[in-house]
HTML snippet that shows the backbone in 3Dmol.js (N, CA, C, O; Angstrom):
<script src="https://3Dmol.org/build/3Dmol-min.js"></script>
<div id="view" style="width:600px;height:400px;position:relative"></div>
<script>
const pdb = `
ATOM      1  N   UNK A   1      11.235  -5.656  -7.289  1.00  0.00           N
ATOM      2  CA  UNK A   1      10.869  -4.289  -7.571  1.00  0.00           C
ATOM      3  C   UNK A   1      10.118  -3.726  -6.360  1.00  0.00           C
ATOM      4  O   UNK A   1       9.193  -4.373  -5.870  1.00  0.00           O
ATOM      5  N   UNK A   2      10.536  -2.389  -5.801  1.00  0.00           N
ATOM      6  CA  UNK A   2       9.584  -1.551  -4.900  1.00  0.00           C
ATOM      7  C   UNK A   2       8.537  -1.320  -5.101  1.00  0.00           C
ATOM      8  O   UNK A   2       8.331  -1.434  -6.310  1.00  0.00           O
ATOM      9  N   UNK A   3       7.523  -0.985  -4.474  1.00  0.00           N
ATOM     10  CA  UNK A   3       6.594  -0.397  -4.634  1.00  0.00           C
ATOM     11  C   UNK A   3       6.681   1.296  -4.686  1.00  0.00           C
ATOM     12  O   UNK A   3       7.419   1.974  -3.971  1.00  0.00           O
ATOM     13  N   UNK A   4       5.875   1.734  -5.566  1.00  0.00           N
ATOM     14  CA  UNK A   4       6.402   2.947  -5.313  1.00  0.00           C
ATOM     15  C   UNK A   4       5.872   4.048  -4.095  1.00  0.00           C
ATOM     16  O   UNK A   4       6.313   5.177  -3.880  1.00  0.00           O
ATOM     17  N   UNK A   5       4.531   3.157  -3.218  1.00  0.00           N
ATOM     18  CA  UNK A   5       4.191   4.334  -2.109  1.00  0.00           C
ATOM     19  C   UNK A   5       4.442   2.974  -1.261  1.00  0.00           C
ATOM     20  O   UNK A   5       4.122   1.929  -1.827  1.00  0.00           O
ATOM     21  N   UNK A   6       4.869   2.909  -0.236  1.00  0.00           N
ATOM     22  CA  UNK A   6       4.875   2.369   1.288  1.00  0.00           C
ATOM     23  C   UNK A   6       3.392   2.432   2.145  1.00  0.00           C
ATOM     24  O   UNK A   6       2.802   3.512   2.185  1.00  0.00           O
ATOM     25  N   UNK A   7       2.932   1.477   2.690  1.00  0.00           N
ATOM     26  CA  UNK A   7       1.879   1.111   3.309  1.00  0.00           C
ATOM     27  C   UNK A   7       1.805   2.420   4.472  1.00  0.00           C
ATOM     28  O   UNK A   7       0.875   3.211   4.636  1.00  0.00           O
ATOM     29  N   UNK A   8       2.909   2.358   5.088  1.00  0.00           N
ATOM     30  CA  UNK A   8       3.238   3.655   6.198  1.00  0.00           C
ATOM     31  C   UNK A   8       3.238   4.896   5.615  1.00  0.00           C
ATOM     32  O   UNK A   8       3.011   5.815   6.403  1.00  0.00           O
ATOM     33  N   UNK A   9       3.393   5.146   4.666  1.00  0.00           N
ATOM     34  CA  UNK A   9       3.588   6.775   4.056  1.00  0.00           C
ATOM     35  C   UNK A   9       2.153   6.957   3.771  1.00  0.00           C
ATOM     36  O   UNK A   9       1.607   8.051   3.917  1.00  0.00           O
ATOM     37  N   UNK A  10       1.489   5.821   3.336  1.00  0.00           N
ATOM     38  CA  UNK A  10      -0.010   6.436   2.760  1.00  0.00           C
ATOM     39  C   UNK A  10      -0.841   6.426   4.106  1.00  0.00           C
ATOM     40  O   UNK A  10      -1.911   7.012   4.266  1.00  0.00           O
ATOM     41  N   UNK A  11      -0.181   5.673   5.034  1.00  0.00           N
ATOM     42  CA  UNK A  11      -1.148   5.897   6.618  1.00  0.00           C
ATOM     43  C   UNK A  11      -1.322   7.614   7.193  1.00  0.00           C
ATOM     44  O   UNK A  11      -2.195   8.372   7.617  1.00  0.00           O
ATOM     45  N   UNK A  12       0.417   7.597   6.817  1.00  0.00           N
ATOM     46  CA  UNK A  12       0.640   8.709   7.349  1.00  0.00           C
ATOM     47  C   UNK A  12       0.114   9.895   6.820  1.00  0.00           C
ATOM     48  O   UNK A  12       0.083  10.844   7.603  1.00  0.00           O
ATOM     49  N   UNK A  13      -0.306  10.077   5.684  1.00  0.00           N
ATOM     50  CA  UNK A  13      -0.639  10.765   4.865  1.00  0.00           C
ATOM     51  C   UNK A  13      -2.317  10.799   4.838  1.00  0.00           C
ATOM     52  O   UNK A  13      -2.906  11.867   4.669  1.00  0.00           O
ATOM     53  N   UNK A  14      -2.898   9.769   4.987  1.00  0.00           N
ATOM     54  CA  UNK A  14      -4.302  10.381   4.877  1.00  0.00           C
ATOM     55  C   UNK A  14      -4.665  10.680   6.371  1.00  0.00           C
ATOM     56  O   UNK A  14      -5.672  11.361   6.566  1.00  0.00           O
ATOM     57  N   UNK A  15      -3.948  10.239   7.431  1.00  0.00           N
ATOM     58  CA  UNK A  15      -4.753  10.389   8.806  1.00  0.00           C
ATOM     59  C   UNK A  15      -4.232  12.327   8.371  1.00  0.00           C
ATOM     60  O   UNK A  15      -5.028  13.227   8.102  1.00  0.00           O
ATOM     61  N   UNK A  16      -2.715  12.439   8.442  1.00  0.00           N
ATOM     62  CA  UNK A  16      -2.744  13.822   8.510  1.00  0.00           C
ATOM     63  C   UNK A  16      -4.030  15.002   7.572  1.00  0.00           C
ATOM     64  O   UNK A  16      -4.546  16.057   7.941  1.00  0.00           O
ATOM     65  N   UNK A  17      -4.157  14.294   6.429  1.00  0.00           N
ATOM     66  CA  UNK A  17      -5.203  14.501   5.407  1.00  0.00           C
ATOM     67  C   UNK A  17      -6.868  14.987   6.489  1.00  0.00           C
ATOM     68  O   UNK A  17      -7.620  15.951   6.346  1.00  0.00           O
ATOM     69  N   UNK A  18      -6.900  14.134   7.242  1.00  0.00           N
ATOM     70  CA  UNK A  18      -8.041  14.236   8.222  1.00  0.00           C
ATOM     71  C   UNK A  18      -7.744  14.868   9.441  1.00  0.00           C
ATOM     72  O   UNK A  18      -8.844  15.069   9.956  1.00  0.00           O
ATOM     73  N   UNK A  19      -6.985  15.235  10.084  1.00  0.00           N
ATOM     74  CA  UNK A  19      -6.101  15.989  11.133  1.00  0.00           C
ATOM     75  C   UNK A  19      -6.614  17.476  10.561  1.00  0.00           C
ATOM     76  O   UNK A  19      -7.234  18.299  11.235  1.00  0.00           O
ATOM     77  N   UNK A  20      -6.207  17.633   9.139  1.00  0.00           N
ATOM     78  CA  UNK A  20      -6.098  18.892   8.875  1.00  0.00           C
ATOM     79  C   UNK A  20      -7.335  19.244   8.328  1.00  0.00           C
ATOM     80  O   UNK A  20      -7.310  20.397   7.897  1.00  0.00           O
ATOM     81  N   UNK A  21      -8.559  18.596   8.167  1.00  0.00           N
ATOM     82  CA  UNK A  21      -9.378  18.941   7.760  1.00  0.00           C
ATOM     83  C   UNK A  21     -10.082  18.500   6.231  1.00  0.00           C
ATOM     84  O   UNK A  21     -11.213  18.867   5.912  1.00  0.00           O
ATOM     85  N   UNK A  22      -9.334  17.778   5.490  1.00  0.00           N
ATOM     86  CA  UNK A  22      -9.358  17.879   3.770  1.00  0.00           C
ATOM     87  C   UNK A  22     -10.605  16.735   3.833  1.00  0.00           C
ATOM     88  O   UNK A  22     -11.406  16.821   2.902  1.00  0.00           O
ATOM     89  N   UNK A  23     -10.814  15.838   4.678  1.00  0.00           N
ATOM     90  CA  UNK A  23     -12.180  15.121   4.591  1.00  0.00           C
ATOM     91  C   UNK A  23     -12.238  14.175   6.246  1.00  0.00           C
ATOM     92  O   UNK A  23     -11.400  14.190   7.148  1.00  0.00           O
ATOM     93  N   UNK A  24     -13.676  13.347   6.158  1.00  0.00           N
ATOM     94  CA  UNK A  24     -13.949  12.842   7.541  1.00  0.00           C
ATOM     95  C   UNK A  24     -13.382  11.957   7.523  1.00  0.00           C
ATOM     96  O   UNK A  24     -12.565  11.682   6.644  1.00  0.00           O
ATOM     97  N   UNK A  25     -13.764  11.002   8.857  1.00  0.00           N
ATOM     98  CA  UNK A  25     -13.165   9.144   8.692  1.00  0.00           C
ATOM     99  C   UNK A  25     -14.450   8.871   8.038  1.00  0.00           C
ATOM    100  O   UNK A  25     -14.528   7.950   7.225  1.00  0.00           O
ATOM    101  N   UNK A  26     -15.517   9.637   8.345  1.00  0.00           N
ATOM    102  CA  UNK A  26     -16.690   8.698   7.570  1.00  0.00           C
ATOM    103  C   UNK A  26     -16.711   8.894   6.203  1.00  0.00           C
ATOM    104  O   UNK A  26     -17.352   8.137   5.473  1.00  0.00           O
ATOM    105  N   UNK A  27     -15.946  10.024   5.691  1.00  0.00           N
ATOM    106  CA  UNK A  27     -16.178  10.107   4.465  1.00  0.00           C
ATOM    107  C   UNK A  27     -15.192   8.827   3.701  1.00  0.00           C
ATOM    108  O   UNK A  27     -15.477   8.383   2.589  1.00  0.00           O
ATOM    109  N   UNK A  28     -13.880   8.296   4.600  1.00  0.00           N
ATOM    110  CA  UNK A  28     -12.899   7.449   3.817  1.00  0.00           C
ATOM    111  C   UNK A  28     -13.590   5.939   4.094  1.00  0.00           C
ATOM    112  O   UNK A  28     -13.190   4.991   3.418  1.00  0.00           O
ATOM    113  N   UNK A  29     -14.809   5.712   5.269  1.00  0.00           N
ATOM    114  CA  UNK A  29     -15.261   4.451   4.987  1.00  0.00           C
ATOM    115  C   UNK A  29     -16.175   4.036   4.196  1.00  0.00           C
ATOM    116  O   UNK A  29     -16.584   2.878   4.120  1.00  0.00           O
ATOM    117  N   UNK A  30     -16.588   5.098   3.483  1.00  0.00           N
ATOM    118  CA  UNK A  30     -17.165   4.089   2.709  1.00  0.00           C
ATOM    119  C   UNK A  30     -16.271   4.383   1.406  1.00  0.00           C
ATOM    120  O   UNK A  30     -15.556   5.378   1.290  1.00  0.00           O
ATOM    121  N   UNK A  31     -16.528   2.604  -0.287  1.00  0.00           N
ATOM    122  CA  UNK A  31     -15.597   3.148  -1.047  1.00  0.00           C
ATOM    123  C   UNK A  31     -16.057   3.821  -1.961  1.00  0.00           C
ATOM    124  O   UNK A  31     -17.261   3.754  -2.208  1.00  0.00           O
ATOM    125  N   UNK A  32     -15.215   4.633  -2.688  1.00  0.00           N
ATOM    126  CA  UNK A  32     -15.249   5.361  -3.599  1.00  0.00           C
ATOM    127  C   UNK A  32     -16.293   4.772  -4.962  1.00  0.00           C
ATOM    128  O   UNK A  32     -16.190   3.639  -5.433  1.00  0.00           O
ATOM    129  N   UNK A  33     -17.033   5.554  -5.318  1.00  0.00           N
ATOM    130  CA  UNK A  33     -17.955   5.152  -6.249  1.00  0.00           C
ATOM    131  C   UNK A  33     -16.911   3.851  -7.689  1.00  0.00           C
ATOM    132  O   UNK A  33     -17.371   2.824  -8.188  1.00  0.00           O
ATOM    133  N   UNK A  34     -15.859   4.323  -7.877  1.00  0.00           N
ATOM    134  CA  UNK A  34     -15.231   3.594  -9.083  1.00  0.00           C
ATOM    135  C   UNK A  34     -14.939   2.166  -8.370  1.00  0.00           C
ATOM    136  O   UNK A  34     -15.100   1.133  -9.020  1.00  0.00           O
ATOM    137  N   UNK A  35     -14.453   2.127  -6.858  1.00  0.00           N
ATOM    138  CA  UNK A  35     -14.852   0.760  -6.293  1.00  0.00           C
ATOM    139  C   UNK A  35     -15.710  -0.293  -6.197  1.00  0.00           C
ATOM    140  O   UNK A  35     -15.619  -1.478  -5.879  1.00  0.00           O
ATOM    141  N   UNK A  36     -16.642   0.516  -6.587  1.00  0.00           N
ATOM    142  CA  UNK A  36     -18.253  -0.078  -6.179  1.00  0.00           C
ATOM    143  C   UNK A  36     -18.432  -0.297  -7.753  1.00  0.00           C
ATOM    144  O   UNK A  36     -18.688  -1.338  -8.357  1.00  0.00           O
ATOM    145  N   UNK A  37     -18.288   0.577  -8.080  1.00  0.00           N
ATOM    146  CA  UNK A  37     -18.854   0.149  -9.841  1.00  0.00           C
ATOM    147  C   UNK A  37     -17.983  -1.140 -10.263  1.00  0.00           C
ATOM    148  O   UNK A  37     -18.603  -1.829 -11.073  1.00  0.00           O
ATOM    149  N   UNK A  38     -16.667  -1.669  -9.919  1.00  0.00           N
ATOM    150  CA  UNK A  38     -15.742  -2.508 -10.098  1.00  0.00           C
ATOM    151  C   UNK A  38     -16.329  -3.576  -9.917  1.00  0.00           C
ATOM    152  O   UNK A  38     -16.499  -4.411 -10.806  1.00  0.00           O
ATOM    153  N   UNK A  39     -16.764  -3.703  -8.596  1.00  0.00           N
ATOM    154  CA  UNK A  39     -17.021  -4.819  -7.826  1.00  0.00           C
ATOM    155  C   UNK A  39     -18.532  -4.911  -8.489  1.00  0.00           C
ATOM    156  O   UNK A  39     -18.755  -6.064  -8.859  1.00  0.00           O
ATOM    157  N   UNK A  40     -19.522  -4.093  -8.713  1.00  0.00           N
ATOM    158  CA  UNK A  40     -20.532  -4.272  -9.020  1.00  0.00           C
ATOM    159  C   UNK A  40     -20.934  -5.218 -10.211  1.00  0.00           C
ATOM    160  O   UNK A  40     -21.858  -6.032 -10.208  1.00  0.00           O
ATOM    161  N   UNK A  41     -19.998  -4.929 -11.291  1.00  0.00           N
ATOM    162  CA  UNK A  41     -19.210  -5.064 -12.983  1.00  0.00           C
ATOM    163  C   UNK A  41     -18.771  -6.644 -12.618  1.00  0.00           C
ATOM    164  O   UNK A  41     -18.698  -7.494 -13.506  1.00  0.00           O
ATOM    165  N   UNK A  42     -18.616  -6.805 -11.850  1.00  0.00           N
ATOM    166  CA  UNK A  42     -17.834  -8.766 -11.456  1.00  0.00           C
ATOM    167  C   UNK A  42     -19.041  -9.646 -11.111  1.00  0.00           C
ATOM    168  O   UNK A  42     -19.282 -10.842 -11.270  1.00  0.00           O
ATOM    169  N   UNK A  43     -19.684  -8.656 -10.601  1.00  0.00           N
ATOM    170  CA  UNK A  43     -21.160  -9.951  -9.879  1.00  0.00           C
ATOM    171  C   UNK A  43     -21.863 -10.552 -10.680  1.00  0.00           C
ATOM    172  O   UNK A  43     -22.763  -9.781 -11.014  1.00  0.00           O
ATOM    173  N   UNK A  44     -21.964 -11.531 -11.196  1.00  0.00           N
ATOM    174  CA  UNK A  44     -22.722 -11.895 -12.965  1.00  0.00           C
ATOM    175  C   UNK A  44     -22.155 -11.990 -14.157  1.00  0.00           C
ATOM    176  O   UNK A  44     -22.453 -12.746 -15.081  1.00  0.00           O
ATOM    177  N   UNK A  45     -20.961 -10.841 -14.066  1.00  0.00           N
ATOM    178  CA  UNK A  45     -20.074 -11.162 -15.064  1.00  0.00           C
ATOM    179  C   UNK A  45     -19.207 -12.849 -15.727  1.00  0.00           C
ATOM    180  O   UNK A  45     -18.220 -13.285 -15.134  1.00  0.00           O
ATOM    181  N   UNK A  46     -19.580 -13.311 -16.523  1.00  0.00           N
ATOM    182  CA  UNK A  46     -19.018 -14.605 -16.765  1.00  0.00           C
ATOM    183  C   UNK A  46     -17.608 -14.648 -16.862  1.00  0.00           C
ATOM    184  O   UNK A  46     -16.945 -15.626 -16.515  1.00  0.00           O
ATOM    185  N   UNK A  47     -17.133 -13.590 -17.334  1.00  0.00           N
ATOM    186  CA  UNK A  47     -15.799 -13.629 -17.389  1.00  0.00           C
ATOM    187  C   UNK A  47     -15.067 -13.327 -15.728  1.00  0.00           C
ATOM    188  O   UNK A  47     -13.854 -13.194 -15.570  1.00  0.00           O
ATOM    189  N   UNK A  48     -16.063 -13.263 -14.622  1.00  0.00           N
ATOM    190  CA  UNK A  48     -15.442 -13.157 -13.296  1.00  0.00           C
ATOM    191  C   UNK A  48     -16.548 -14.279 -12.314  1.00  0.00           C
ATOM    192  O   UNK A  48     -17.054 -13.884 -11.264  1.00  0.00           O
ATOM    193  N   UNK A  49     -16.767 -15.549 -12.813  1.00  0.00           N
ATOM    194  CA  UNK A  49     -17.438 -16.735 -12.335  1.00  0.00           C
ATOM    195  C   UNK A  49     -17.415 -16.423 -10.966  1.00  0.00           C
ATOM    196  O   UNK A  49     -18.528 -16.100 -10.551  1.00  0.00           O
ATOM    197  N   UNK A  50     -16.445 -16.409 -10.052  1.00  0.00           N
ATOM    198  CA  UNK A  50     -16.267 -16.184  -8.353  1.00  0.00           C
ATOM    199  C   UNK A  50     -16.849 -14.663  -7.993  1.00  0.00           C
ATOM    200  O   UNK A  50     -16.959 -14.359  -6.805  1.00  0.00           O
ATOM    201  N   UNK A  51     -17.163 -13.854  -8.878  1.00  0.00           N
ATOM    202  CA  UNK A  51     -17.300 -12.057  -8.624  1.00  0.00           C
ATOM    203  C   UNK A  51     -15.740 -11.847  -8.445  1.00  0.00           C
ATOM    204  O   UNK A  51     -14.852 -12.637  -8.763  1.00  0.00           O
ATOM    205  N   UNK A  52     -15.600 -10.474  -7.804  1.00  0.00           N
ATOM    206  CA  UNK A  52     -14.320  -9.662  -7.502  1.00  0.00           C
ATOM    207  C   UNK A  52     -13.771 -10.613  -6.290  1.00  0.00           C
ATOM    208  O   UNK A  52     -14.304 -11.138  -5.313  1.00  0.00           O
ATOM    209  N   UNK A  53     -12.565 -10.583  -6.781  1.00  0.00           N
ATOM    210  CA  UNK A  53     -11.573 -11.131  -5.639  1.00  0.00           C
ATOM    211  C   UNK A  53     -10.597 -10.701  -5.553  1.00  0.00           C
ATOM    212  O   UNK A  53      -9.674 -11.432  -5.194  1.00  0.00           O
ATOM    213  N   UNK A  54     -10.327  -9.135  -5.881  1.00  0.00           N
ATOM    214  CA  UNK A  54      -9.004  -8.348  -5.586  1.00  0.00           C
ATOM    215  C   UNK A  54      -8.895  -8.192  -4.204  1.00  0.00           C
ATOM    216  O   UNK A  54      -9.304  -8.843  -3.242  1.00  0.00           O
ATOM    217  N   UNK A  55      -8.075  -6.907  -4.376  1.00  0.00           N
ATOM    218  CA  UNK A  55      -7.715  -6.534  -2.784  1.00  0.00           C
ATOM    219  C   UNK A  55      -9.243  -6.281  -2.136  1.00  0.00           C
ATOM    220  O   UNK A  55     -10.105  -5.848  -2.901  1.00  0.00           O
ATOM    221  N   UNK A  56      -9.541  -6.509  -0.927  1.00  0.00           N
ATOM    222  CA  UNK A  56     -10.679  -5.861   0.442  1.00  0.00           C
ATOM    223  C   UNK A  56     -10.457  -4.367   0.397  1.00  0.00           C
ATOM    224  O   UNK A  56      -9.361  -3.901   0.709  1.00  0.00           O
ATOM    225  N   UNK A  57     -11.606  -3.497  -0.035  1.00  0.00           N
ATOM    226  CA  UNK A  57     -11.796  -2.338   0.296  1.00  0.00           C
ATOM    227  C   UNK A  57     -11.455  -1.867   1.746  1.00  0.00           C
ATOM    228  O   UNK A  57     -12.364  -2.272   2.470  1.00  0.00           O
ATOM    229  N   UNK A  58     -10.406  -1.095   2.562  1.00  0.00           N
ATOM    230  CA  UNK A  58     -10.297  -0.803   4.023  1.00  0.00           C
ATOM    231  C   UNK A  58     -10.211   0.895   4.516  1.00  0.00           C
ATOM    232  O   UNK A  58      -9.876   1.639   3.594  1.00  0.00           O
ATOM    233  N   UNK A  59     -10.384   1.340   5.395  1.00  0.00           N
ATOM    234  CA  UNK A  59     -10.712   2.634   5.541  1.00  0.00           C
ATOM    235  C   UNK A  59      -9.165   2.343   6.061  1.00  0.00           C
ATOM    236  O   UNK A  59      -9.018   1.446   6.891  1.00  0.00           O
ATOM    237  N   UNK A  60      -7.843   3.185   5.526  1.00  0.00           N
ATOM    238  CA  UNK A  60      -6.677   3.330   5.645  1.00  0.00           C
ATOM    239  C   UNK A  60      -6.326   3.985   7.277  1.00  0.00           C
ATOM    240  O   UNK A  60      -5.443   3.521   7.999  1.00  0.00           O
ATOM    241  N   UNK A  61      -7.052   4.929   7.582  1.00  0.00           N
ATOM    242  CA  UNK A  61      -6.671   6.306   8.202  1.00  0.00           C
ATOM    243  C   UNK A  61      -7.597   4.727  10.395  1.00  0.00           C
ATOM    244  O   UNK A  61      -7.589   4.935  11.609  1.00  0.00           O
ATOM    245  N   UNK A  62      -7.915   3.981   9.850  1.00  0.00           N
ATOM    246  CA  UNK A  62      -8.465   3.241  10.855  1.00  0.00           C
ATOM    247  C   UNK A  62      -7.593   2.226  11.106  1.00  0.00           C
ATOM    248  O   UNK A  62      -7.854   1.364  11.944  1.00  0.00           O
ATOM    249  N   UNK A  63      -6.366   2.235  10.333  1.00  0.00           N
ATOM    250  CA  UNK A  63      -5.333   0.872  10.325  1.00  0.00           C
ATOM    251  C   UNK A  63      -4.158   1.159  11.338  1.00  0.00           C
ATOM    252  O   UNK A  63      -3.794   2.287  11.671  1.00  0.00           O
ATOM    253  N   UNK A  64      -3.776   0.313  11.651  1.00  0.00           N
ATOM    254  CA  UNK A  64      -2.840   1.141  13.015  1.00  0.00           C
ATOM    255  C   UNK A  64      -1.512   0.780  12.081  1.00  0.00           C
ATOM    256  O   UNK A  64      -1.503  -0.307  11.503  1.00  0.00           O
ATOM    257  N   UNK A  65      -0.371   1.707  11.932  1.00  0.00           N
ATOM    258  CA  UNK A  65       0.449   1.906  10.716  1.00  0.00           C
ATOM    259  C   UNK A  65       1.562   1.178  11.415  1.00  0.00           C
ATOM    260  O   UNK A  65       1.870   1.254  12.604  1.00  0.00           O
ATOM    261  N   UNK A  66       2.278   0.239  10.170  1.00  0.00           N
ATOM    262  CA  UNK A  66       3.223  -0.946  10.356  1.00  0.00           C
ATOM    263  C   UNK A  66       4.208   0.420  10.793  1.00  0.00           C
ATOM    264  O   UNK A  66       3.971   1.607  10.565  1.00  0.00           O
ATOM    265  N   UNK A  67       5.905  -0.453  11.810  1.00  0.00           N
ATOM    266  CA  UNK A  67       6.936   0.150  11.918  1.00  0.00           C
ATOM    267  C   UNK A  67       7.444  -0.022  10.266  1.00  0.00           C
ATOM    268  O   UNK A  67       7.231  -0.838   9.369  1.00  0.00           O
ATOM    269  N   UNK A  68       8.047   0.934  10.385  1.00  0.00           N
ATOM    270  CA  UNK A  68       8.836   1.384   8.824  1.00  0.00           C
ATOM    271  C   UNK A  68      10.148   0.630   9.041  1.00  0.00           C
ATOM    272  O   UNK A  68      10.859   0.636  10.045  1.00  0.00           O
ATOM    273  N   UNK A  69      10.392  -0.312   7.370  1.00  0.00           N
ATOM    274  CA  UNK A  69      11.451  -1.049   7.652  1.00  0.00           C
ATOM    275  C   UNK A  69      12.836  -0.563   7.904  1.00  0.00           C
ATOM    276  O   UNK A  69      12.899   0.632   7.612  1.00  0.00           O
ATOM    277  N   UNK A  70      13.796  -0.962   8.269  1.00  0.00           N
ATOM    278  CA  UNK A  70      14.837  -0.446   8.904  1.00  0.00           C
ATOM    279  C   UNK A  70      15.793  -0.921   7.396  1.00  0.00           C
ATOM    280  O   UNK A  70      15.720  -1.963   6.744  1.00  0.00           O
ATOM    281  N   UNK A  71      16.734   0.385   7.173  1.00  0.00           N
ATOM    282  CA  UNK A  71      17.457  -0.010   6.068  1.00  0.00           C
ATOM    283  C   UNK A  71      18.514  -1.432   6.329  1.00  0.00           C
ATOM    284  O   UNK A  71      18.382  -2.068   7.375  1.00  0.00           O
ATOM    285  N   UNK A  72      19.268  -1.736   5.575  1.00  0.00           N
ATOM    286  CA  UNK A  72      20.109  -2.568   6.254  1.00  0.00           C
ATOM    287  C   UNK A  72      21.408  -2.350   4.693  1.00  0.00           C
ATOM    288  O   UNK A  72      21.193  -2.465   3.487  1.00  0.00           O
ATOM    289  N   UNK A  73      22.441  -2.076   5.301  1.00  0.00           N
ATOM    290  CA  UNK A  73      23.860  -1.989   4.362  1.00  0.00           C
ATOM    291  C   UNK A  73      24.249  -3.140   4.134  1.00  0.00           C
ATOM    292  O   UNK A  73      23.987  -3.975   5.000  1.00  0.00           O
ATOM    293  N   UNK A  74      24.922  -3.538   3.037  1.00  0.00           N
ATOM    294  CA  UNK A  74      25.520  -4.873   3.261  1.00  0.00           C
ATOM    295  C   UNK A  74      27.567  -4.416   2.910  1.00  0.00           C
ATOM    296  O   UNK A  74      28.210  -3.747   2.101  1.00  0.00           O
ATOM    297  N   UNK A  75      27.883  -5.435   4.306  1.00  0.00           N
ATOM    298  CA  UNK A  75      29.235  -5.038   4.084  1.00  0.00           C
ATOM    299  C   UNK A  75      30.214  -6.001   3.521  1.00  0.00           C
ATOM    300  O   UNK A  75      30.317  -7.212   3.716  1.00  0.00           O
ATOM    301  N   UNK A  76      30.938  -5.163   2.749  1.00  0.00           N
ATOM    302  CA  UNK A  76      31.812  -5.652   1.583  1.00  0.00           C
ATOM    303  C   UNK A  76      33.226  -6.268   2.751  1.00  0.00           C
ATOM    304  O   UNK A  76      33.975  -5.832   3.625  1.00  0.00           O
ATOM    305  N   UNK A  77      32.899  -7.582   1.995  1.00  0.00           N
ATOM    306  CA  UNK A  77      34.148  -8.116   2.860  1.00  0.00           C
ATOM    307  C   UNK A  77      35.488  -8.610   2.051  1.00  0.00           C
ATOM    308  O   UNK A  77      35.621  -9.510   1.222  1.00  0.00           O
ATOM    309  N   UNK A  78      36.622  -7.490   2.718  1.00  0.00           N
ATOM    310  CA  UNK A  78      38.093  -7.649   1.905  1.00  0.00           C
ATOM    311  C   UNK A  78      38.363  -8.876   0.806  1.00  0.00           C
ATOM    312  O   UNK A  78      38.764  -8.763  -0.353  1.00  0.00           O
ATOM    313  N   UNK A  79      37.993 -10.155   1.585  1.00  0.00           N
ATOM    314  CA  UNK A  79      38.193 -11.194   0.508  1.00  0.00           C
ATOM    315  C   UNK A  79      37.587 -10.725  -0.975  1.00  0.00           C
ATOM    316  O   UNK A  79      38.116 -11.005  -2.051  1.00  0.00           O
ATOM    317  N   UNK A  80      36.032  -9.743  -0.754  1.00  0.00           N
ATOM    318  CA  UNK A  80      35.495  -9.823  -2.211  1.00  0.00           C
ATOM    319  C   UNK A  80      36.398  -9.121  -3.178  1.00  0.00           C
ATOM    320  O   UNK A  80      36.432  -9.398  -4.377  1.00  0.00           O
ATOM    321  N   UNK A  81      37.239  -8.059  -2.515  1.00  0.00           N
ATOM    322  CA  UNK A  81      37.870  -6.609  -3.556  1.00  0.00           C
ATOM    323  C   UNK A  81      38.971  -7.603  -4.137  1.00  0.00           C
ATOM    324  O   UNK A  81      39.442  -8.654  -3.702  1.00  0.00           O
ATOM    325  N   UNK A  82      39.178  -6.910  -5.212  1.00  0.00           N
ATOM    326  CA  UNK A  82      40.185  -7.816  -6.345  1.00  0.00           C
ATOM    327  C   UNK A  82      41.725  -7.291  -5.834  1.00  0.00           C
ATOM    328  O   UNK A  82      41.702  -6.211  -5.243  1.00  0.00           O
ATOM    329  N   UNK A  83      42.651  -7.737  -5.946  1.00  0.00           N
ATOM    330  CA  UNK A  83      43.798  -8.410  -5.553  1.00  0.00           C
ATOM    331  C   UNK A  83      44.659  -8.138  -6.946  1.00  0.00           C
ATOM    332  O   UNK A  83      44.640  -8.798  -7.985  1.00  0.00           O
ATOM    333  N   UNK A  84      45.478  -6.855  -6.598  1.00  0.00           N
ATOM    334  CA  UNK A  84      46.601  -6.876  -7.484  1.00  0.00           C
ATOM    335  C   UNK A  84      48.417  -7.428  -7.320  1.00  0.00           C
ATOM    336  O   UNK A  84      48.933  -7.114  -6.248  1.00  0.00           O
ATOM    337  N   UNK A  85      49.074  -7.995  -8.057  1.00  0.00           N
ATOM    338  CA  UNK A  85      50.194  -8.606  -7.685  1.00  0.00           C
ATOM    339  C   UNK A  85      50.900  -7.448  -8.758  1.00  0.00           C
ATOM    340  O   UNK A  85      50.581  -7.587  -9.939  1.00  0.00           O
ATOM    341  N   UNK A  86      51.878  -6.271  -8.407  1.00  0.00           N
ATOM    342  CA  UNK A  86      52.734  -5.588  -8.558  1.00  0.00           C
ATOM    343  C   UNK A  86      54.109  -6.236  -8.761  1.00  0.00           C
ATOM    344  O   UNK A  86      55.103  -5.532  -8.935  1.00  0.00           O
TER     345      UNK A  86
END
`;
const viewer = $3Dmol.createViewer("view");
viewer.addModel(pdb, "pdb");
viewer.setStyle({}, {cartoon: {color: "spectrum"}});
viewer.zoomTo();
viewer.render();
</script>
């Protein structure tokens, strides 16, 4: 199954996000309060013995953005097509 946003589309998207004005880089390094409350919610929690061990919080727009994968076709070779005898 895909993902439904690409690592590169969301690069591309918040640096332009900051290009154009809609917020700082300092405002995207630090995380978002519901991050912090997450991680906060794990520290002590018994039911999370290790604390949080999801994904690393990262300031996106500071990541230098992967090449975008290259499609690739796959070609149908004559032997596969079915074979009528008339």
């Amino acid at each position: 199954m895909e993902r439904m946003f690409d690592q590169a589309s969301l690069i591309k998207t918040i640096k332009d996000g900051v290009k154009k004005g809609y917020w700082t880089l300092n405002d995207i390094d630090k995380p978002p309060p519901g991050w912090t409350e997450v991680v906060n919610d794990c520290k002590g929690n018994p039911l999370f013995p290790n604390g949080y061990q999801g994904v690393k919080y990262q300031n996106l727009a500071r990541v230098k953005a992967p090449k975008p994968k290259k499609e690739k076709i796959e070609i149908i070779d004559p032997k596969d097509l079915p074979t009528y005898d008339f």
